[in-house]
N, C-alpha and C positions, 0 to 999 in steps of 0.2 A: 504494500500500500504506500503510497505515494503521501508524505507529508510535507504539508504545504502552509505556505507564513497566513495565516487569519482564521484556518482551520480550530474548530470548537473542539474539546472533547471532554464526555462525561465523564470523572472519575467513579469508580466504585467503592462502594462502602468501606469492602476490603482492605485498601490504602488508604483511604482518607487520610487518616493519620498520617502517612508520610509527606502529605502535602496541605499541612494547617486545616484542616476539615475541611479544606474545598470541595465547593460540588465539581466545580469544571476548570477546564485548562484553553488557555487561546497561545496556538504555538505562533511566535513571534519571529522566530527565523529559525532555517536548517541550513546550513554550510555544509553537509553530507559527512560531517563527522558529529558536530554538536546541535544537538534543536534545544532552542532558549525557548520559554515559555512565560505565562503570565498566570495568575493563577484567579477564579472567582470572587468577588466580593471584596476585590482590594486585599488578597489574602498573603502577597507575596510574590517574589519569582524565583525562577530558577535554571537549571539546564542541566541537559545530562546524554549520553552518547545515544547516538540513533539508533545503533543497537538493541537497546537497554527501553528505550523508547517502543521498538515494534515489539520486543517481551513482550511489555505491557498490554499492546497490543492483540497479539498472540492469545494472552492469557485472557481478553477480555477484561482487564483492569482500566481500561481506559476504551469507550463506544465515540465513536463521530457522532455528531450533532449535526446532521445538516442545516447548512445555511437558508434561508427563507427564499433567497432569488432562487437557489439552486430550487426549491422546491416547485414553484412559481414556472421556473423555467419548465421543468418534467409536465407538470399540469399541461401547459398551454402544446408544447408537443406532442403531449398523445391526441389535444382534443385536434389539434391541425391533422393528426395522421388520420384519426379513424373519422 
C-alpha cells in the first residue's frame, strides 16, 4: 500500500497507548525511509520507519480513512458508468 502525505489513518484501540490515546494519524510526509506523522486532537507527532509503519498496517493497527473527495469522486463515477 502506497502511503501518501495527507492520508488519515484510524488507530486501534490496541496501541492507542503508544500514540497518546489518539484516535487517528495524518501522515505528513514519507521520504521512502521515514513517514513523519501528526497525530489527532493536537495529541502530538512523530515518525518512525516505513517498514514499521506497513507492520502496523499488516496487522490492522492502523485502517485508512478515506478522504471525503475520494469518496465523492467513486459516487459520481459509478453513477456516470451505469
Amino acid at each position: 500500500m502506497l502511503i501518501e502525505e495527507g492520508t488519515k489513518y484510524q488507530i486501534s484501540q490496541t496501541i492507542k497507548g503508544f500514540f497518546n490515546s489518539a484516535e487517528t494519524m495524518l501522515v505528513k510526509s514519507n521520504n521512502g525511509i521515514t513517514v513523519q506523522f501528526i497525530l489527532g486532537d493536537n495529541k502530538g507527532h512523530g515518525s518512525m520507519p516505513v517498514e514499521h509503519f506497513h507492520y502496523l498496517l499488516k496487522k490492522t493497527n492502523l485502517t485508512h480513512i478515506p478522504n471525503k473527495r475520494s469518496l465523492l469522486n467513486t459516487d459520481m463515477n459509478e453513477e456516470q458508468i451505469g
